[in-house]
N, C-alpha and C positions, 0 to 999 in steps of 0.2 A: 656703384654710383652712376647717377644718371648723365647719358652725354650733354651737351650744349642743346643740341636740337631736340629733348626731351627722350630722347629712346636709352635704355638697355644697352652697354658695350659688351662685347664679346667678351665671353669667360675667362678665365685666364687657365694657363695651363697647369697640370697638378703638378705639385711639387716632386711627388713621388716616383714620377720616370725618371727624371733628372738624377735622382739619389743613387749613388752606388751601392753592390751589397756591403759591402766595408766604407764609412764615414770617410769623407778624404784623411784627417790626420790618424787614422786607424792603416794599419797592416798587418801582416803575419810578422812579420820583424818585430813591428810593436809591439803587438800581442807577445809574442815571448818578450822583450825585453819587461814588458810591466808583471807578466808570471815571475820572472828572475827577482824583480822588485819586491815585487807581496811577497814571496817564499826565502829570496833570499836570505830576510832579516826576522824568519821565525826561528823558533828551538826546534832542537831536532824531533823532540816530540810532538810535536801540530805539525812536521810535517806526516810521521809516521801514521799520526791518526789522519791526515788528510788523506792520505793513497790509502789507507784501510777505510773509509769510506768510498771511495771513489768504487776502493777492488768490491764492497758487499752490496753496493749499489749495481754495478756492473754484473755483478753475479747471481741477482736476483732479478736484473731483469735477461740474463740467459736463461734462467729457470722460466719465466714466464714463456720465451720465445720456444724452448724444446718442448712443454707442456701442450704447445698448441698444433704440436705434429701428430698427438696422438688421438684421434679420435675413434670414439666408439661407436660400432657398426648399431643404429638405429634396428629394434627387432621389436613386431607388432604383438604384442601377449594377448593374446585375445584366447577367453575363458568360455568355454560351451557348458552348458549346463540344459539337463536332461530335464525333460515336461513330464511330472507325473500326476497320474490320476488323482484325485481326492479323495474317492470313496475306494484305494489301493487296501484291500485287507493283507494281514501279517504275514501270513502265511506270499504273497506275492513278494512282501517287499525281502522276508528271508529267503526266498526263492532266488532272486537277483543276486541278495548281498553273496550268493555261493558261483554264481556267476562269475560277478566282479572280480570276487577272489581270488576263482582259478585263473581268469586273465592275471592279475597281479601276481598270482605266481609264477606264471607261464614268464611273464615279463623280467622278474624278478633272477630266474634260474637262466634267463638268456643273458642278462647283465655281469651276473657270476661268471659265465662262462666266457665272455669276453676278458671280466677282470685277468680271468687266470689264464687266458690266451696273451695277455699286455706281460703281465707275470713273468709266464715266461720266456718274453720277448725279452726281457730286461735281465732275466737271468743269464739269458744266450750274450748278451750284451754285454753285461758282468763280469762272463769268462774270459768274453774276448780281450776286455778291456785288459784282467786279469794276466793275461798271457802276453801284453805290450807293455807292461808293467806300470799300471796306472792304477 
């Protein structure tokens, strides 16, 4: 509204400072006595299913919260691929594929041989455990 002398009054102030976080005729007292109210005058069964609501709500959002401790370590896949000739005759390209091979073997018989190194790591392990009686 406009003053007397035609100008704009000053704003008024928001309501919202003034506001408590609890409503004056609200408190914790309240608050429980109006839970005692609502619950007091159910059957025992809405209560039962109310705390079993409350418990799979609560316990799905801990599932969310432990799920987000685990993250997985970000690893760049990046795929190399070999430039070959065009006009490669057969005889080059089975020449290579014996190549290849033998690396894959080479690679292959070094794998094995760690397996059966883990082996019997776990054998030794096995005993031990065997001899504490486990």
């Amino acid at each position: 509204m406009p003053s007397q002398d035609g100008l704009a009054r000053a704003a008024r102030p928001s309501y919202l400072g003034v506001m408590a976080l609890l409503p004056r005729p609200a408190s914790p007292r309240g608050l429980f006595r109006d839970l005692r109210n609502v619950f007091g005058h159910r059957h025992r069964h809405g209560l039962l299913f109310a705390m079993l609501s409350v418990g799979a709500t609560a316990f799905i959002g801990l599932l969310f919260l432990g799920d987000f401790k685990h993250k997985k370590e970000w690893h760049r896949n990046v795929q190399y691929v070999e430039s070959w000739d065009v006009d490669r005759s057969d005889a080059l390209i089975k020449a290579q594929q014996k190549i290849d091979q033998a690396k894959r073997d080479i690679a292959e018989a070094e794998l094995e041989k760690r397996k059966a190194e883990q082996r019997e790591q776990y054998r030794k392990l096995q005993k031990q455990m065997e001899k504490i009686g486990f």
